[in-house]
C-alpha positions, 0 to 999 in steps of 0.5 A, spaced: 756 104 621 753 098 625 747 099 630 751 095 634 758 099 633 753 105 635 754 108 642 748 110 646 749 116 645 749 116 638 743 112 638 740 117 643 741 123 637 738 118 632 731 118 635 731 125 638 731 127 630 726 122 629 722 126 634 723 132 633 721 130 625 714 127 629 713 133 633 714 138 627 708 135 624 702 140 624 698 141 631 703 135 633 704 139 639 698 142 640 695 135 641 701 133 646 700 138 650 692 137 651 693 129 651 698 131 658 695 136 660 699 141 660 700 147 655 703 147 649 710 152 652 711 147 657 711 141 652 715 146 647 719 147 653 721 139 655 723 139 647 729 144 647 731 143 655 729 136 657 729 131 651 734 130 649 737 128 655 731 124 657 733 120 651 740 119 652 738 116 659 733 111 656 739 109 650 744 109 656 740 105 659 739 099 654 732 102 652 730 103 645 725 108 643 721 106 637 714 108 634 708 105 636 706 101 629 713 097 631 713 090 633 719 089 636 722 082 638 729 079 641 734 077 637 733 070 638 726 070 635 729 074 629 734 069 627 728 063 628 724 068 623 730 068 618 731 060 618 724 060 618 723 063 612 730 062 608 727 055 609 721 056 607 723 059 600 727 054 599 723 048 598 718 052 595 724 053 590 725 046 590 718 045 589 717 049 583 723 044 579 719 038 581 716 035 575 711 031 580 713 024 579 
């Protein structure tokens, strides 16, 4: 099934695997906690009642949850990219025939 075919919910299933895969890294929890100034039950807490419904409401609302190293663009900019770049190769292709006369 395609991304865009997937419903929001879906998506929002998606990405609560993914941050329960994050927060099941050792000391992961213990980290978030400390970092929001809370204690690491409450932080336990908000995962098992609260996420994954916070991540619906996100989806639900046109938002994406993506890692930080991610660099997200628009679908425009991505589709100038790929022109871009198939052209790109293709003259360097084109080049690599060229006896140079």
């Amino acid at each position: 099934m395609s991304q865009l075919s997937e419903t929001p919910q879906e998506r929002a299933r998606k990405a609560f695997a993914r941050v329960l895969q994050v927060m099941g890294e050792p000391g992961r929890q213990i980290a978030l906690a400390a970092t929001l100034g809370t204690s690491e039950s409450t932080i336990s807490r908000l995962k098992t009642e609260r996420l994954e419904d916070c991540l619906t409401l996100l989806y639900a609302l046109g938002f994406k949850v993506v890692e930080s190293t991610r660099i997200c663009v628009t679908p425009t900019a991505l589709e100038f990219m790929r022109q871009v770049t198939s052209r790109a190769l293709a003259n360097e292709c084109a080049d690599l025939w060229d006896d140079g006369e």
